[in-house]
C-alpha positions in Angstrom: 101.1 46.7 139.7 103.7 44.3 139.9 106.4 44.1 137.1 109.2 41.7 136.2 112.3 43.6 136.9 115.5 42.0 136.4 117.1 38.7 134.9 120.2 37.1 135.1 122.0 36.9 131.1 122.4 33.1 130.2 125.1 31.3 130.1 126.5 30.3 126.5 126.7 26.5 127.5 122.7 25.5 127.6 121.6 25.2 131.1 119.1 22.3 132.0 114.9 24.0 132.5 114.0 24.4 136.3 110.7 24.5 137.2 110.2 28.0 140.0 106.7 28.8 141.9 106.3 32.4 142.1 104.8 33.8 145.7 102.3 34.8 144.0 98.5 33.3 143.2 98.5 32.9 139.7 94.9 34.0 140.0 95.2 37.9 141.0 95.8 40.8 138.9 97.2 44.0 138.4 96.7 47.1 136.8 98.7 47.6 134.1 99.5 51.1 131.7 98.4 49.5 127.8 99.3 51.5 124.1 96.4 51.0 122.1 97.7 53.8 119.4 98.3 57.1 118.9 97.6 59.3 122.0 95.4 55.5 123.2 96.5 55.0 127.1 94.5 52.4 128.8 94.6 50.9 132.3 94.1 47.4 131.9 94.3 44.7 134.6 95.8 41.7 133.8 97.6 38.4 135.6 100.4 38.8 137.6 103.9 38.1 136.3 105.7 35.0 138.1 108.9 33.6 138.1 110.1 31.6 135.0 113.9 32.2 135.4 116.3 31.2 138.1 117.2 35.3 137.6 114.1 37.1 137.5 113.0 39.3 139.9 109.2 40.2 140.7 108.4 43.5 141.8 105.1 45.3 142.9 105.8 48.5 142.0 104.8 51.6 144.2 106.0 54.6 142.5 106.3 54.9 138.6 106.3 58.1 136.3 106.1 59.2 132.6 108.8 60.0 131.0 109.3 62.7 127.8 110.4 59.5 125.5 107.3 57.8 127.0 105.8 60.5 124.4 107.3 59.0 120.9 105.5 56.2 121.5 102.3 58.6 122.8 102.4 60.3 118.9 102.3 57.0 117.8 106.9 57.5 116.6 107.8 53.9 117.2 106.8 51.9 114.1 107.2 48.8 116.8 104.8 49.3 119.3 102.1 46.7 119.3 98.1 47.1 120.5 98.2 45.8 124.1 102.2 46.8 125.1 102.7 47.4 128.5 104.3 51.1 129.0 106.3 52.3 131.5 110.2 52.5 132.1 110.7 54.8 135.2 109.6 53.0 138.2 110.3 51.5 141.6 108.8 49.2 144.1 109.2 46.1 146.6 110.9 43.1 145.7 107.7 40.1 146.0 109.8 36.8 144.5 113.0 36.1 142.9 114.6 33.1 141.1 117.2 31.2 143.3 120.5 32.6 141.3 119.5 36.1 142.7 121.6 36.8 145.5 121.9 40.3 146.0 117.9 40.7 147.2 115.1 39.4 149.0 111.5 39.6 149.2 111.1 42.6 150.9 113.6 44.6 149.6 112.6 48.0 148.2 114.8 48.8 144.7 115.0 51.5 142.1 115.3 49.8 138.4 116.9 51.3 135.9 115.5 52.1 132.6 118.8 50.9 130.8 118.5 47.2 130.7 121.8 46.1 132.9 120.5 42.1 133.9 121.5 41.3 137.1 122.5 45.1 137.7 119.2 46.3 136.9 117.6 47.5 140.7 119.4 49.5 143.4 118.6 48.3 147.0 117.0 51.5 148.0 119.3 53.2 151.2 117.2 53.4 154.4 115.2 56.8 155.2 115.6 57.5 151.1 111.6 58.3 150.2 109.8 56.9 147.0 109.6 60.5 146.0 113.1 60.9 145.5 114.4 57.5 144.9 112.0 57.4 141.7 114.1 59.8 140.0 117.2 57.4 140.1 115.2 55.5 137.5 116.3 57.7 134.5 115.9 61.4 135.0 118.5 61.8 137.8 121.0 59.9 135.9 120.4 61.2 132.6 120.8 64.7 133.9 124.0 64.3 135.5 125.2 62.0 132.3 124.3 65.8 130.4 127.1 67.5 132.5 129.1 64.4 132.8 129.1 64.5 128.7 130.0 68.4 128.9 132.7 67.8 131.7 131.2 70.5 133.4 132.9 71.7 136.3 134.6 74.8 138.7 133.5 77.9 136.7 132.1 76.7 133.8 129.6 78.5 132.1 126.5 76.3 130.4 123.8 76.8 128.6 121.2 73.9 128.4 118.4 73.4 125.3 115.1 71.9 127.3 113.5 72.9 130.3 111.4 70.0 131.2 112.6 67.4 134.2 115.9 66.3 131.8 117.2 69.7 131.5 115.8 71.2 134.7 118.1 68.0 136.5 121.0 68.5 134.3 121.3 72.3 135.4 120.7 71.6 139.1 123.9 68.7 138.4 125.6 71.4 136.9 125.7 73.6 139.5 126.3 71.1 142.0 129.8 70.4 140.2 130.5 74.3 140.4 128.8 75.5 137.3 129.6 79.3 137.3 126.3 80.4 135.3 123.4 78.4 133.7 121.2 79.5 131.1 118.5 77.5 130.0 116.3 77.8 126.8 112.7 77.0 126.1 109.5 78.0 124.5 107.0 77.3 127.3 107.1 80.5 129.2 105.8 78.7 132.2 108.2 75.8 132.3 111.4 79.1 132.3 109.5 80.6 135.4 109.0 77.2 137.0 113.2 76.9 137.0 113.7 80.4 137.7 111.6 79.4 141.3 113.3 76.0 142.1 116.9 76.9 140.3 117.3 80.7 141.5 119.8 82.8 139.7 119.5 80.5 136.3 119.2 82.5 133.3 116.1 81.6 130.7 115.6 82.1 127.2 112.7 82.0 125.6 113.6 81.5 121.8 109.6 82.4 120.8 110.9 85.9 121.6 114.2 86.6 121.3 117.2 84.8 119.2 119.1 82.6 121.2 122.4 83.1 119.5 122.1 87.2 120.5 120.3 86.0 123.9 123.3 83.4 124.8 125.8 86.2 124.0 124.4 88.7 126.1 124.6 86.4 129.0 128.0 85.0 128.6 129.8 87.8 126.6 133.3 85.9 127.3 134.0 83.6 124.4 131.4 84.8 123.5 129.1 82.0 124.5 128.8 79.3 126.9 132.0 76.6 127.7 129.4 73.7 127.6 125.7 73.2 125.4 124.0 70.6 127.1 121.0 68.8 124.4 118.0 67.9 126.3 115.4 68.0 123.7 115.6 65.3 121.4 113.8 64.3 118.2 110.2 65.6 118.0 111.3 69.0 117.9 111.6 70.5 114.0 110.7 74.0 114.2 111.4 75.4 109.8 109.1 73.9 107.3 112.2 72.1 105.6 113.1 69.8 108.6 109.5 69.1 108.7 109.1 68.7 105.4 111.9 66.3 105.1 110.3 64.4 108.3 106.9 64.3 107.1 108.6 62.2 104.1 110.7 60.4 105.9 113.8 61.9 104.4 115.2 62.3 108.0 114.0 61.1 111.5 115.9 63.6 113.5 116.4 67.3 112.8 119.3 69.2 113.2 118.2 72.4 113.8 119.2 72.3 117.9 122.4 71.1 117.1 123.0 73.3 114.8 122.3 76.3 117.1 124.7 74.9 119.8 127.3 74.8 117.3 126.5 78.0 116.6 126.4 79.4 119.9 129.0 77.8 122.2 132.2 79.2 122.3 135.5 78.0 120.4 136.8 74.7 121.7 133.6 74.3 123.8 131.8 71.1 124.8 128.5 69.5 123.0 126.6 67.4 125.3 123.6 65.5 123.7 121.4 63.2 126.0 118.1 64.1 124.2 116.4 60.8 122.6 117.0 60.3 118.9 116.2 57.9 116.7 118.2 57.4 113.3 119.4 60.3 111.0 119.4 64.0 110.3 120.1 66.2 107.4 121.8 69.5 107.3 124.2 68.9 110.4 127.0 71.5 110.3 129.8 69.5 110.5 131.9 71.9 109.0 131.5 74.9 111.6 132.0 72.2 114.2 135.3 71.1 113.2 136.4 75.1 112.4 135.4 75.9 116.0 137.3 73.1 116.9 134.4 71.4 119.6 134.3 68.4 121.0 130.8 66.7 121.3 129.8 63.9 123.9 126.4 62.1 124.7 124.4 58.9 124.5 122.1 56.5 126.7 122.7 56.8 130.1 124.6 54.0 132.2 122.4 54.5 135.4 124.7 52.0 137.4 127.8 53.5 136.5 126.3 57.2 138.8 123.7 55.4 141.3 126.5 55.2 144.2 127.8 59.2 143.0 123.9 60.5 142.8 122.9 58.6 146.5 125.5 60.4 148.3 123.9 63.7 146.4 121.1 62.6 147.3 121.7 62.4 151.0 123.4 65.5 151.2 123.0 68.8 153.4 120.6 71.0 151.9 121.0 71.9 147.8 123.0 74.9 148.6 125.9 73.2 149.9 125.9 70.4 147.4 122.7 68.6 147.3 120.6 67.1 144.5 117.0 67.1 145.4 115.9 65.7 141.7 111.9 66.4 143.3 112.1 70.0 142.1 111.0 68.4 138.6 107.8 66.6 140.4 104.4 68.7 139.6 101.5 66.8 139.8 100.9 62.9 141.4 98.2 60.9 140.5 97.0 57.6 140.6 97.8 54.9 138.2 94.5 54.6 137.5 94.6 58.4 135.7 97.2 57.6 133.5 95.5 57.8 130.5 94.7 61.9 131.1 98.3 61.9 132.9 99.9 61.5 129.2 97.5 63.4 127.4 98.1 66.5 130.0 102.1 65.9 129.8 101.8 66.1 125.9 99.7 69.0 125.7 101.8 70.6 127.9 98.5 71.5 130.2 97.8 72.7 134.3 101.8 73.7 134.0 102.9 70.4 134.2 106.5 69.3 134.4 106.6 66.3 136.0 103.6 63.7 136.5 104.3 60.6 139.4 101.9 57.7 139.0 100.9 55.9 142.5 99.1 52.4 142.0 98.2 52.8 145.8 96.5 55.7 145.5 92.5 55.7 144.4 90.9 58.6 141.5 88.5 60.9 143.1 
């Protein structure tokens, strides 16, 4: 699979057309991950990109993965999507042509691409000795985790409780305890997804809110405040749980609900932090603004800016072992597959299925 991964911004003053042959025979193809509809993955091969600006970058890519956002699109929640659209924003792979204005790589070079869109900024020449299977994770997940307790300025002897345990929140705990987190709870409703950080996080605390109330829960854990310093959001839009934000969905009333929000108003402690890096998409009804401004909190969040932490999350990276300071975002990474499985790769990550977490694509690798 090879992808077009970066492209110089124009200038304002109109520069004259060039003419640029890619590397590449115009008459090969690629696989390529298609949306056909709702819960419709296909793998379809089609031509190779080439170059057509003196900016792009052509990548065959060797390492990708789905993401939990790759899943609005998956329930068919982007009104946008088109029959045909290639899919796919976490991925890495080996630089195969570029445009002559790129001069920070070269054919050859193996780079990690952000998801955010940055132009020229958009890969990371990959250190030497740094695997595929943790270099993948610099895509988005890595970032976004630590942008979730970079949001929360978490740090020496904070406590934190974080909503989501899939790769997201799983990544922002193991970031919070690298920046001296004192205690970590983390709430969820998949039993098996609590268990799965209790083995790779030791001494984090779950919460499973299908059987307990997380406000009493969250109190019994951090009984100073009471209630965390810092809520970190790592759930996002998809996830109404009373019949009135569903309602209210279901007639487009609101696209968001604000239920989680709501609960880590509710539960954090006076003056604490809100950090909110799940995805959402337009509106919500029913915020409670009003106990947010009495507790007098602070709330933070947004899209990630992957640049701004890639030279911060390397060093992590590269680390002595997690113990003494290391991230090691693989801990998220359950299954790996091959790109041609992608269509029951999405279908098990939505259904939540085989205990998945995390699911790696390889287009190298051949189905059984």
């Amino acid at each position: 699979m090879t992808t077009l991964a970066g492209k110089l911004m124009p200038k304002r003053d109109a520069t004259p057309e060039v003419t640029i042959t890619s590397i590449k025979d115009e008459t090969r193809t690629m696989k390529s991950v298609q949306w056909f509809g709702t819960k419709d993955i296909r793998v379809v091969e089609v031509p190779v990109p080439k170059v057509t600006d003196e900016g792009d970058v052509i990548l065959r890519v060797t390492t990708t993965a789905i993401c939990g956002s790759d899943l609005h699109f998956y329930n068919g929640a982007m009104p946008g999507m088109k029959k045909g659209d290639i899919v796919g924003h976490e991925f890495m792979g080996v630089v195969e042509a570029a445009g002559p204005n790129v001069k920070k790589f070269s054919v050859g070079d193996r780079v990690v691409v952000a998801f955010d869109i940055g132009s020229d900024v958009n890969c990371l020449k990959v250190p030497e000795g740094m695997p595929d299977d943790k270099v993948i994770f610099l895509s988005d997940i890595m970032p976004t985790g630590w942008h979730g307790a970079e949001c929360g300025q978490v740090g020496e002897g904070d406590n934190v409780a974080i909503w989501g345990a899939g790769p997201v929140g799983l990544l922002a705990a193991q970031s919070c305890y690298v920046r001296g987190a004192a205690k970590v709870a983390i709430i969820d409703s998949e039993q098996y997804r609590l268990d799965y950080a209790v083995a790779k996080l030791p001494g984090i605390h779950t919460v499973n809110f299908k059987e307990v109330k997380v406000l009493e829960a969250l109190h019994k854990i951090f009984p100073v405040g009471p209630g965390p310093d810092v809520a970190i959001e790592a759930v996002g839009l998809h996830y109404a749980t009373s019949w009135l934000h569903k309602i209210e969905k279901a007639l487009m009333l609101e696209t968001d609900p604000s239920e989680v929000l709501n609960e880590m108003i509710e539960a954090t402690r006076k003056h604490g932090r809100i950090s909110v890096i799940g995805a959402y998409a337009g509106y919500c009804n029913h915020f409670n603004i009003g106990a947010f401004m009495e507790k007098s909190m602070t709330m933070s969040g947004g899209q990630t800016p992957c640049q701004k932490y890639w030279p911060t999350l390397v060093k992590l990276m590269q680390a002595s072992p997690f113990l003494e300071g290391k991230l090691d975002p693989t801990i998220v990474k359950t299954h790996e597959l091959p790109l041609e499985q992608a269509p029951e790769a999405y279908k098990m990550f939505d259904e939540k299925t085989d205990e998945v977490v995390k699911v790696v694509l390889k287009p190298a690798l051949k189905g059984e």
